[in-house]
N, C-alpha and C positions, 0 to 999 in steps of 0.2 A: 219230818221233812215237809216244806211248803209246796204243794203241787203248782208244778208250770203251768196254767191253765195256756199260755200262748202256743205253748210248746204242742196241746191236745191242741186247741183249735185250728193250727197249720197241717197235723196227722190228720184232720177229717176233714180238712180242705183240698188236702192233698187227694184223698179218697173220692171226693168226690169231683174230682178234676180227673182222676185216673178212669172211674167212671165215663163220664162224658165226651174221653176223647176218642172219638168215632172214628178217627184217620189211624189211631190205632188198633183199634177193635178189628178195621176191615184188611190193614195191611198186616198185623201180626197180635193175632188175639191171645195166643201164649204169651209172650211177651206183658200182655195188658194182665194178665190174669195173674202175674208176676209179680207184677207190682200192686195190686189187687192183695194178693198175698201179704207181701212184704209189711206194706202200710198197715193192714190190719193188724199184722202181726205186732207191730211197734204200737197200736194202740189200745190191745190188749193186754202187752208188757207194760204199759203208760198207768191202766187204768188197776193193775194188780198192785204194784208199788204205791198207786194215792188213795185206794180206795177207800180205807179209813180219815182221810183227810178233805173230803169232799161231800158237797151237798147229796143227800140222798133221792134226790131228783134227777142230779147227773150222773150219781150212781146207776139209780133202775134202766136210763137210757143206755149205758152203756152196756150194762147187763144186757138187756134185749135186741144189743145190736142197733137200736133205734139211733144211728149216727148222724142222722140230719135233723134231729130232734136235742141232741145234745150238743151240736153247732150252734142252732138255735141259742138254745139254754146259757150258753156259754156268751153268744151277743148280747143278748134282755139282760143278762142279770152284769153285764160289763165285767167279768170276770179277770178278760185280758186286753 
């Protein structure tokens, strides 16, 4: 199976937009940490199903969590 890479690069977009939004963090930080959850969770599920199917550079990023590093990754090498 061909990985989506557009499909990861919107999961760590989304991550870090869920991150960033402060109006949510200060009115309802459960709520943020939620979807915090959530999206990781689908890009943990994303990255167990392609993992033999992708470069081993976006592999090790996402292994270590390193999520803005494999955004990155995924813009330079034009992926999606």
């Amino acid at each position: 199976m061909n990985p989506d890479f557009s499909k990861l690069a919107e999961l760590l977009q989304t991550r870090l937009d869920v991150i960033a939004n402060q109006e949510l963090r200060e009115t309802n930080p459960s709520e943020q940490l939620h979807q915090l959850q959530s999206v990781s969770e689908q890009i943990t599920s994303w990255h167990q199903q392609h993992r033999g199917n992708i470069p081993a550079q976006l592999h090790h990023f996402l292994q270590q969590q390193s999520l803005s590093k494999a955004l990155d990754f995924l813009k330079s090498e034009q992926l999606y």
